[in-house]
C-alpha positions in Angstrom: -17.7 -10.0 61.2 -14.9 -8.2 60.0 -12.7 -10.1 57.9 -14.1 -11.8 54.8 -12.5 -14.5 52.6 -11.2 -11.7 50.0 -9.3 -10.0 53.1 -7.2 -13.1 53.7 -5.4 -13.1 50.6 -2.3 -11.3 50.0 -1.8 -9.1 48.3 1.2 -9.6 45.2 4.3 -8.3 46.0 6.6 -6.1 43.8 8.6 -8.8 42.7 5.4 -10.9 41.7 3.7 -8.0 39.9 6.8 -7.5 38.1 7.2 -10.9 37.3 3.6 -11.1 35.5 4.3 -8.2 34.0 7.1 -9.3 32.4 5.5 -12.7 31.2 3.0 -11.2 30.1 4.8 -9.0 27.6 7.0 -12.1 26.7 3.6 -14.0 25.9 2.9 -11.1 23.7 5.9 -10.7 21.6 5.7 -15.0 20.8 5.5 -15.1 17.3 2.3 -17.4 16.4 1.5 -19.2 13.3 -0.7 -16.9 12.1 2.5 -14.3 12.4 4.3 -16.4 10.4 1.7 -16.8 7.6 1.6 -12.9 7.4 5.3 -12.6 7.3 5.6 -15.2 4.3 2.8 -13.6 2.4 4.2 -10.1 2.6 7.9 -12.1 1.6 6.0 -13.4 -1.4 4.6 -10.0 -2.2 7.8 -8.6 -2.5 8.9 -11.1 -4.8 6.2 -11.1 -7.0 7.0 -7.3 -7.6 10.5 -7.7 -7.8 9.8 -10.0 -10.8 7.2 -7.6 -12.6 9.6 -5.1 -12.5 12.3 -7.7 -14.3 9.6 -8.5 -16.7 9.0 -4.8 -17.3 12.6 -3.3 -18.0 13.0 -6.8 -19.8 10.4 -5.9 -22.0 11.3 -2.1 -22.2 13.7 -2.1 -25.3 15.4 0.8 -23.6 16.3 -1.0 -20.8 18.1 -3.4 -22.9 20.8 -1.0 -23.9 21.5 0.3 -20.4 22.2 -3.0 -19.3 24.3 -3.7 -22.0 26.4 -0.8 -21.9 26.8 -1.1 -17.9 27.8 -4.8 -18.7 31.6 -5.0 -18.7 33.2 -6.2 -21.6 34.9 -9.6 -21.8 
């Protein structure tokens, strides 16, 4: 015997392999929930520091008087 099962199957074509390939890379650049969580936490994060650093030169009686003098006159 000599042909088995696994000979009767053809092979993919170009065009096929190319094909997966390129779903496969499309399935992999999907953005997922749990991409979406991370994204929102590190948005957050940003925020949060944005505000410390408000609070700080708020706080810094310094920083008062630069923002006063860059403040334009009305």
């Amino acid at each position: 015997m000599t042909g088995t099962a696994r000979d009767l199957v053809p092979k993919p074509g170009k065009f096929r392999s190319a094909l997966a390939a390129a779903w496969a890379f499309l399935q992999a650049m999907e953005s997922t929930s749990f991409d979406y969580t991370l994204d929102r936490i590190e948005r957050l994060e940003r925020e949060v520091a944005r505000l410390k650093e408000e609070l700080r030169q708020s706080r810094d009686p310094g920083a008062g008087d630069v923002a006063s003098a860059a403040a334009p006159d009305r």
